[in-house]
DRENMI-252439 format. One line per field, with one value per residue (C-alpha): x, y, z; residue number from 0. Coordinates in steps of 0.001 Angstrom, whole numbers, plus 500000, padded with zeros to 6 digits. Each point is the difference from the previous one (the first is absolute). Example, Ala and Ser with C-alpha at 12.3 -4.5 7.8 and 13.67 -1.06 7.14 Angstrom:
xx <- (512300_501370)
yy <- (495500_503440)
zz <- (507800_499340)
num <- (0_1)
//
This chain:
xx <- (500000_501641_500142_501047_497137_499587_500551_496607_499071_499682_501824_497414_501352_498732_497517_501677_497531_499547_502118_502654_499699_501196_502388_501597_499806_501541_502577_501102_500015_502044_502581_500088_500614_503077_501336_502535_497713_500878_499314_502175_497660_500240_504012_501268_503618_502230_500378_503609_501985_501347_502001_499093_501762_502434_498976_496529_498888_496811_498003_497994_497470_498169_496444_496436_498248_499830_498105_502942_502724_500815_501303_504119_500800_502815_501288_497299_497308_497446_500694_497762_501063_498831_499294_502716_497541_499387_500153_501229_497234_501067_502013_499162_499867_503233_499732_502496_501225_503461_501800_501218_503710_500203_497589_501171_497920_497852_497011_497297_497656_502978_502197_503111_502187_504122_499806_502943_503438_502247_503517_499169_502730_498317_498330_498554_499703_498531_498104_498175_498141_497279_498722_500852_496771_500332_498313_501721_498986_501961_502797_501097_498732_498356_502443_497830_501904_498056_498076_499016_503935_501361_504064_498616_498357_501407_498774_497868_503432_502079_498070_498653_503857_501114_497401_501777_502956_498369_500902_499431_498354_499122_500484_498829_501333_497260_498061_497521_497031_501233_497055_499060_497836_498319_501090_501393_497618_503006_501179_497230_502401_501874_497301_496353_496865_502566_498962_501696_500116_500053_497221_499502_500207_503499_501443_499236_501302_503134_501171_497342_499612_503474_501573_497506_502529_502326_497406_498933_502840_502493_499243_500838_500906_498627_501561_497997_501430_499151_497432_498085_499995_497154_499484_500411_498977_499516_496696_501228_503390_498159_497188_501494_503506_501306_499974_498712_496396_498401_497916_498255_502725_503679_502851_502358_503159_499212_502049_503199_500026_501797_499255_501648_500940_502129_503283_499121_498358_498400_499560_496999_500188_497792_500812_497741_499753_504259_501274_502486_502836_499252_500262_497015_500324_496572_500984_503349_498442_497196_502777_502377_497249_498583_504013_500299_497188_501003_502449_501214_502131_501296_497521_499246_498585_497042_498812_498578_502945_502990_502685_502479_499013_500794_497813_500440_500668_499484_502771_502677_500359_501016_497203_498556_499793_495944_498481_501403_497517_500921_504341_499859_498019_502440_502467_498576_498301_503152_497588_501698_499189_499014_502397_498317_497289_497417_497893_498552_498895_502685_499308_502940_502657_501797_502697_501857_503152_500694_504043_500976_496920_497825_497232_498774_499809_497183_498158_497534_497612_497523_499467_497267_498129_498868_501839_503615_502282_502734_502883_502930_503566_502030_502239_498450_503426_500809_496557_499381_497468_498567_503355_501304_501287_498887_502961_498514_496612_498145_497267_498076_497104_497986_496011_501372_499482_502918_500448_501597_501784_502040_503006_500983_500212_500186_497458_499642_497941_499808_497998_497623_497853_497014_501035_502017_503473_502173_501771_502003_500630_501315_501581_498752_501787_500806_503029_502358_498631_497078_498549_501338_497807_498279_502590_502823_498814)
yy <- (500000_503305_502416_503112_501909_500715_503180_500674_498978_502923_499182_499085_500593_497072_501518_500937_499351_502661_497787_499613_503273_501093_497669_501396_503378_499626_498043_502937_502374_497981_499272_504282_500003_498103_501384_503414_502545_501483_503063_502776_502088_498866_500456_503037_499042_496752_498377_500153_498604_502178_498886_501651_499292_496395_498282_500872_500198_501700_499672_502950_501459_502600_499822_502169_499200_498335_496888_499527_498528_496453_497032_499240_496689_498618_496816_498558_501385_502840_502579_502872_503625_502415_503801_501930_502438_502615_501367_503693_502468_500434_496365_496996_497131_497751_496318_497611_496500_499211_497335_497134_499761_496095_501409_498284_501654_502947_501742_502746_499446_497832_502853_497424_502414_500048_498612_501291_498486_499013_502198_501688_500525_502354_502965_503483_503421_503079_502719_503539_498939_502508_502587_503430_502533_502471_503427_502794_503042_503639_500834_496323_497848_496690_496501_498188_497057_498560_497188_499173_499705_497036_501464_502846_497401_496547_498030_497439_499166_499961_497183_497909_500357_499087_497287_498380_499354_497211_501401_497607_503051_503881_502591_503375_502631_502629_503137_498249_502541_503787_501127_502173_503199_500182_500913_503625_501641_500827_496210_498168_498505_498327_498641_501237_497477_498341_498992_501472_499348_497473_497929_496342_501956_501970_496795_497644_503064_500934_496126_496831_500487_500936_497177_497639_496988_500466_500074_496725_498223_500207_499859_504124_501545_503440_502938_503187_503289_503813_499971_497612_501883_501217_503059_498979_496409_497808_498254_498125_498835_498185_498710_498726_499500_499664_496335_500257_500087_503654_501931_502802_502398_501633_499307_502265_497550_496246_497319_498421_496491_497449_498429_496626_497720_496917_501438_503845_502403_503536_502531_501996_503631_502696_503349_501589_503727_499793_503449_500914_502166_500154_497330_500691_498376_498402_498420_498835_498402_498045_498552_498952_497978_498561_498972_498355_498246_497892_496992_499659_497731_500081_502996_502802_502725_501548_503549_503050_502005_499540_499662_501328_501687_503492_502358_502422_503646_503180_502185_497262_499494_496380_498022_499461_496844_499680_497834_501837_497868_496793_500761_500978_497034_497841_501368_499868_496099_498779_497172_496563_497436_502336_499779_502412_502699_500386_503515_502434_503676_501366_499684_498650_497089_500068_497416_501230_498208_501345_500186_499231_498539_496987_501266_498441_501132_501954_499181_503556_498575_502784_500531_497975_502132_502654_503643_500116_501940_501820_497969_500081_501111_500782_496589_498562_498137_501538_501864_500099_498128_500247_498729_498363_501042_497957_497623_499684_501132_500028_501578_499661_501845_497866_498488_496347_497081_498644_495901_498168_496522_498030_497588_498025_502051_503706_502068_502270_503005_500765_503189_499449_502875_499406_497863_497689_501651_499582_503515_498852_497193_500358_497158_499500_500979_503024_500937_503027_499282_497868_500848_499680_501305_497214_501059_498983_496051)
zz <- (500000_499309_502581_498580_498212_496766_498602_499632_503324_503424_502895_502671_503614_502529_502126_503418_502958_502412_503476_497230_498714_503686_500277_496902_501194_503558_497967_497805_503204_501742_496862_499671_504068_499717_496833_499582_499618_496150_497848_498870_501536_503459_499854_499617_500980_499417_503030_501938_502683_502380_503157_503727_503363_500710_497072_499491_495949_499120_496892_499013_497197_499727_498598_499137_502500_503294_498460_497578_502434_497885_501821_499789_498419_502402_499294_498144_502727_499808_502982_500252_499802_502579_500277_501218_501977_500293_496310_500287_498348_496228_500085_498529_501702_500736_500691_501980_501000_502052_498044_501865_500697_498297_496871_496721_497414_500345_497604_499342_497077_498066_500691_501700_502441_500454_504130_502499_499150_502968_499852_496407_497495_497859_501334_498201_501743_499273_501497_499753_496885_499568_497719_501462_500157_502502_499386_502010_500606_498388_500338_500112_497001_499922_499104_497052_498825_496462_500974_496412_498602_500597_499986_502262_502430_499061_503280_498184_497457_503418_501398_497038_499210_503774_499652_497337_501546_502203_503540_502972_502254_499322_502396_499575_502041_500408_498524_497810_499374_498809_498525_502653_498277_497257_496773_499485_497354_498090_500013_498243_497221_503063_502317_499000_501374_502612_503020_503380_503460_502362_498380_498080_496512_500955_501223_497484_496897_501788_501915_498977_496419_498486_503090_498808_498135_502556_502778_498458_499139_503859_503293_501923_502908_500332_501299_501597_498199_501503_497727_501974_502947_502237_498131_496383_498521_503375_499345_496625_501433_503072_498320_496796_501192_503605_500753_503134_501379_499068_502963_497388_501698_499553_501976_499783_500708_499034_501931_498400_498952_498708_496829_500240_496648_501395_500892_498373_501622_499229_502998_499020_501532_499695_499405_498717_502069_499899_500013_497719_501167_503827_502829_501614_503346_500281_496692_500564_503681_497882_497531_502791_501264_496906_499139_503181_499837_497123_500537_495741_498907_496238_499355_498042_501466_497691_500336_498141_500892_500019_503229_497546_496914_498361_498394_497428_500478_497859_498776_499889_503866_501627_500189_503526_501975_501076_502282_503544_502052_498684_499910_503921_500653_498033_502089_503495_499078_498897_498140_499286_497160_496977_496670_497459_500800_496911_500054_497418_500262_498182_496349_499028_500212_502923_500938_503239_501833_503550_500539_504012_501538_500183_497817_496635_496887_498995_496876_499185_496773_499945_496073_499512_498056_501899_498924_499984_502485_498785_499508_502444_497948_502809_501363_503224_501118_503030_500296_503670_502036_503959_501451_496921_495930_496940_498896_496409_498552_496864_498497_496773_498232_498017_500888_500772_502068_502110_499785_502720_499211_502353_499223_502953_502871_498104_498567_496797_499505_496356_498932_496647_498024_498821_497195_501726_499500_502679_500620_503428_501864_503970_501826_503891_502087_498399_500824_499060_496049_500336_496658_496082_497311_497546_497002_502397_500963)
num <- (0_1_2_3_4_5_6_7_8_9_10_11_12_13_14_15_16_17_18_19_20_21_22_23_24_25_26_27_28_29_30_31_32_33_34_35_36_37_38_39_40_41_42_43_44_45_46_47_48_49_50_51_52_53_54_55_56_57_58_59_60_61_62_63_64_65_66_67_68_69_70_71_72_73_74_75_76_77_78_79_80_81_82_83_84_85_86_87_88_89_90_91_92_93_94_95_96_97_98_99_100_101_102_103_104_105_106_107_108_109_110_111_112_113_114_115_116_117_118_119_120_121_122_123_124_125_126_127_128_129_130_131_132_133_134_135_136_137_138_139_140_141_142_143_144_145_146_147_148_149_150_151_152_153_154_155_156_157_158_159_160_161_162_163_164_165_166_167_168_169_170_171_172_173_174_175_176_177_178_179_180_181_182_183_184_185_186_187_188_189_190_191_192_193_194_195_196_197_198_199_200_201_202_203_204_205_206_207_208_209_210_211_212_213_214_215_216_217_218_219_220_221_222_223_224_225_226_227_228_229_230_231_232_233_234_235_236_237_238_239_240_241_242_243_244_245_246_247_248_249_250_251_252_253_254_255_256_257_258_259_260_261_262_263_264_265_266_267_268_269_270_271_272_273_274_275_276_277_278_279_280_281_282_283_284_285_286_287_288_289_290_291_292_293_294_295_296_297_298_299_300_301_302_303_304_305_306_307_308_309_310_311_312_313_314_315_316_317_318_319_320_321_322_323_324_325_326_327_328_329_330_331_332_333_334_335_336_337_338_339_340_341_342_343_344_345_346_347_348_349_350_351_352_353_354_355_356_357_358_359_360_361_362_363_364_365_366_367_368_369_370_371_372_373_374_375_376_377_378_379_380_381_382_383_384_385_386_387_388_389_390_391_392_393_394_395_396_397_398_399_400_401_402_403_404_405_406_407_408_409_410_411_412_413_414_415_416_417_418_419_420_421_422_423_424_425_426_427_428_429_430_431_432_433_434_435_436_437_438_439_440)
//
């Protein structure tokens, strides 16, 4: 008997009684209960890994509404998402899961993430990646960096570019959000119809959308920048992006931590409200305390600013050492177990050796795509320092990346552009010439 139809004949469905017509129906809920939720339309970010205190991993996502959170697929199981609440007025919401420490395989809507690799190899850095769009008001005028030129903003290049190079972990180093006013009437060609503020649609034009491969594709460690502080673009950074649990409300100082990967370690310190050129007391107390309260071993030490940086002066004077707060508490701490500091703020390159004391070398990777400060021509070797001189320094002025390798026991920092072009490469420790420019390998 044949029991295909014919072409001529209809397809006649059996008739489905009404108990199994229930049946079916409970059946179908049930399969869409335990399956990843789906839908471009629920997602509005890839999800990522990002690591938190001792060895805690996070994965995160941020969705349209509060009904969207999807389940995590970790190791072949279905783990629900759930609301990290409460959802700051103008945010979208963000959904979370903590990964298990033994997790072999971890996914969001087929999306497969990078998990936490014990004692990385291969690490990427970069920080201050923002648009610039501060108004000002006359006589000063307002800093519009064009958000629409890719060689005048080139953050999405840097990290689809940094993503390529397969890093093992990310770590940004702070200042994500810089569109801070509107745009200038008389700047339209640069910025006109963006969004500003500290607010879902600011966030997701000036960090989530142009991070978005990277984001996707390595798990981070995020840095708070002095853009994030209490005054200026707070809400976003703790909602979206501190790894710990979120109260709805600033603090002003968060508490160091250690990230832990096997035998590496990151200490995470905030300094955010830093000032630059004066050791305010209160401050320098604060960071003698957080420094003490750590117990690193075989760290780096990850800030916003940096211990030992220089900035740029007008008129062709020596640059200045910043950070006052942070050098005096160096110096009254006397920390232990730290061999490279990593900070931003300075929007440059930075690679600093200290000559005659147990400090290490400072790596400054602030040209991430946020405006460029004016570049340092003056030597730094010999520049002096809160109770110390620089025994070798370089600087370089080019939107970049910096990429860390490590060959048995030593580490390279080599700085890229946004193409991929290495311009310097800077042995650690540093040394009296810790760096050699690209042409010279």
């Amino acid at each position: 008997m044949n029991i295909f139809p014919t072409p001529q004949a209809k397809f006649q469905p059996a008739a489905i009684t009404p108990p199994r017509r229930i049946a079916v129906v409970f059946f179908l809920l049930a399969l869409l209960a335990l399956s990843p939720r789906s839908g471009s339309a629920q997602l509005l970010t890839p999800a990522w890994v990002e690591l938190g205190p001792d060895g805690a991993a996070l994965l995160r996502v941020i969705v349209n509404a509060p009904t969207d959170c999807p389940a995590a697929r970790i190791d072949g199981a279905n783990v629900p998402m759930t609301l990290r609440q409460p959802t700051p007025p103008g945010f979208r919401p963000a959904c979370e899961v903590a990964i298990p420490a033994a997790a072999k395989s971890v996914s969001v809507n087929g999306q497969a993430l990078v998990l936490p690799q014990a004692d990385p190899t291969r690490i990427v850095a970069f920080g201050d990646t923002g648009c610039r769009i501060k108004d000002a008001k006359p006589p000063a005028k307002p800093q519009v960096q064009d958000c629409n030129d890719p060689s005048a903003w080139p953050f999405e290049q840097i990290a689809s570019q940094a993503a390529s190079e397969k890093p093992q972990l990310m770590i940004h180093v702070g200042d994500y959000l810089y569109r801070e006013s509107p745009c200038p009437d008389d700047s339209k060609n640069f910025c006109a119809n963006t969004p500003d503020g500290d607010n879902w649609a600011s966030w997701d034009a000036d960090f989530f959308k142009p991070a978005a491969k990277l984001l996707a594709a390595v798990p981070w460690a995020f840095s708070r920048g002095n853009h994030e502080d209490c005054t200026r673009s707070w809400r976003g950074w703790f909602y979206y992006l501190d790894p710990r649990p979120w109260s709805g409300m600033c603090e002003k100082y968060s508490p160091p931590y250690l990230i832990k990967l096997g035998g590496f370690q990151l200490a995470m310190l905030d300094s955010s409200p830093t000032s630059e050129l004066v050791a305010d007391e209160d401050q320098v107390t604060d960071y003698v305390g957080q420094l003490l309260s750590l117990r690193p071993q075989n760290a780096w030490l990850v800030d916003h600013h940096p211990f030992w940086g220089y900035s740029p002066t007008a008129g062709g004077l020596p640059p200045v050492p910043i950070s006052a707060p942070l050098e005096e508490a160096w110096n009254r701490a006397n920390p232990k177990g730290y061999s490279l500091i990593l900070s931003g703020h300075i929007h440059l390159f930075e690679f600093v050796s200290v000559a005659g004391a147990a400090r290490p070398d400072q790596v400054v990777i602030g040209d991430g795509g946020t405006s460029m400060s004016a570049p340092i021509s003056i030597p730094l070797k010999g520049a002096p320092l809160r109770g110390a001189v620089t025994a070798g320094a370089d600087t370089e002025h080019e939107f970049g990346y910096a990429l860390f390798t490590k060959t048995g026991a030593a580490w390279q920092v080599v700085l890229k552009n946004r193409t991929g072009k290495a311009l310097v490469s800077c042995n650690i420790p540093g040394g009296s010439i810790p760096c050699q420019s690209a042409a010279s390998n």
